[in-house]
N, C-alpha and C positions, 0 to 999 in steps of 0.2 A: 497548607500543604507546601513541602518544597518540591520545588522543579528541578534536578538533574537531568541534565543530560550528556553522556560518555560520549565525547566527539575525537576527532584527532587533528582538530585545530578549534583554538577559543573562541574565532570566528563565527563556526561553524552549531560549536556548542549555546554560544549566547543568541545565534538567532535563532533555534529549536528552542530553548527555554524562553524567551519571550513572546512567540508564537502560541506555543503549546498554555504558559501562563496569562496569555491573552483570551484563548477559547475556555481555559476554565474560571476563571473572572467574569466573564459573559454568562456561564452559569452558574454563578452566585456563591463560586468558591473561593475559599478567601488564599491564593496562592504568591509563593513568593519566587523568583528565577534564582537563582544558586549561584551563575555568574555575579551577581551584585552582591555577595557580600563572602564572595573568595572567586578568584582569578585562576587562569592557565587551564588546562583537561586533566592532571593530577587531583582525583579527589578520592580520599579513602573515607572507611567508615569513622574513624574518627572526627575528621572533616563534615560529615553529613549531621553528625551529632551537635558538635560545634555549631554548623550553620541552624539547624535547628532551633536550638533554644536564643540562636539571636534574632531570628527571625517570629519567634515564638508559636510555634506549629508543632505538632504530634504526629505529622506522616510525611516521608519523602515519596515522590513519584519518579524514579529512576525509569529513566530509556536508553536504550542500545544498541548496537548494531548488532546482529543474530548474524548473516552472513548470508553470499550469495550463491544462486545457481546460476551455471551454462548449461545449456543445451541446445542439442540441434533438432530442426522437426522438418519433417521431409512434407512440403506442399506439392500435392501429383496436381498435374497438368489439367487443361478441361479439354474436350472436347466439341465442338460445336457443328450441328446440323442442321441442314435444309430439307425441305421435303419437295420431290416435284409430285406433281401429280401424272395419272396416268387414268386413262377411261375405259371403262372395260366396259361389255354390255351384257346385261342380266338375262337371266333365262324366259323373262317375260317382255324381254325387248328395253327395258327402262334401262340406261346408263348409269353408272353409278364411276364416284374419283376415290382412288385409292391415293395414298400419298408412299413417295417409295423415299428413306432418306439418305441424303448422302452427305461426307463430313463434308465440312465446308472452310472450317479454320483448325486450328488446335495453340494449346500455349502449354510450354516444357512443364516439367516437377522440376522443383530446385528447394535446396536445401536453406534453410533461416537459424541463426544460431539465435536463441531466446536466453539471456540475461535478465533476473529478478534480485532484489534484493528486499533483504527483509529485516525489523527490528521489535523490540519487543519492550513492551511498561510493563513495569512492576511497580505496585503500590504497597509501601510498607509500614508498620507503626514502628517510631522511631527507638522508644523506648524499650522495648519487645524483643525489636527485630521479626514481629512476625508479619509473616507475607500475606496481604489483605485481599489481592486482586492481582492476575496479570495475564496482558493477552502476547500474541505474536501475529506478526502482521507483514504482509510480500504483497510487493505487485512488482510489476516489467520496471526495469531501471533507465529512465530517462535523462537525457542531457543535464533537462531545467531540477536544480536541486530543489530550489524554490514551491515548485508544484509537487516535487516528494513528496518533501516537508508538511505541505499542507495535505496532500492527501493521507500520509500515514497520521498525522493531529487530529481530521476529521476521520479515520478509521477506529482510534483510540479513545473519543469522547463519545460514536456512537457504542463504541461498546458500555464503558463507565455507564453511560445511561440507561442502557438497558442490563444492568446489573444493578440500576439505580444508586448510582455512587454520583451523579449529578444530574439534576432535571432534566 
């Protein structure tokens, strides 16, 4: 299998296909990363053909950037109570506590703008060109590119797995 990945720096791209060819080598697939044996983020289907047969594989596994949301989501306020008591006395004489409550704190609503980004594999036969397998995948977009990275690789090999495309 080759490893593409569509980045917009070769940086970016070589450390997604080493990662990503690291977790499927782990499960017994015999894969190759695409930055080693062509350079830069320009890669066309020509190129995937080419890296193919020198790598000696029958499938690319392309990943990509799908694109992000904004949104805002309005978090309301909490309210917070106490209860005092109060004693009243029953018709048989016995007392009984009522609890009456009253607020005690409160914290505002305010508004959170929620950013996800999401990308998506496709796994192809190269030959063909037909499309074997492909998921899409989001979550909240954080600072650490690092922990993306690794969480969208471990979202995309659980899925392979349970379409049985790796143990």
């Amino acid at each position: 299998m080759l490893v593409v990945a569509i980045a917009g720096t070769f940086e970016g791209r070589q450390a997604f296909e080493q990662e990503f060819t690291k977790a499927l080598v782990k499960e017994g697939v015999h894969a190759v990363p695409s930055f080693t044996l062509k350079g830069g983020t320009e890669i066309t289907k020509e190129d995937v053909a080419s890296m193919g047969a020198k790598a000696e594989v029958d499938t690319v596994l392309i990943t990509l950037f799908a694109g992000r949301d904004e949104s805002a989501v309005l978090h309301p306020g909490r309210r917070y109570y106490g209860y005092a008591p109060v004693y009243g006395g029953g018709y048989y004489g016995r007392g009984r506590v009522y609890g009456v409550p009253y607020q005690v704190g409160q914290t505002s609503d305010f508004w959170a703008e929620h950013k996800s980004i999401h990308l998506t594999a496709k796994l192809y036969e190269i030959n063909t060109e037909e499309r074997l397998w492909q998921v899409n995948s989001g979550m909240e977009e954080q600072s650490d590119v690092a922990t993306m990275r690794s969480a969208f690789i471990k979202s995309f090999m659980q899925d392979m797995a349970s379409q049985g495309l790796v143990d």
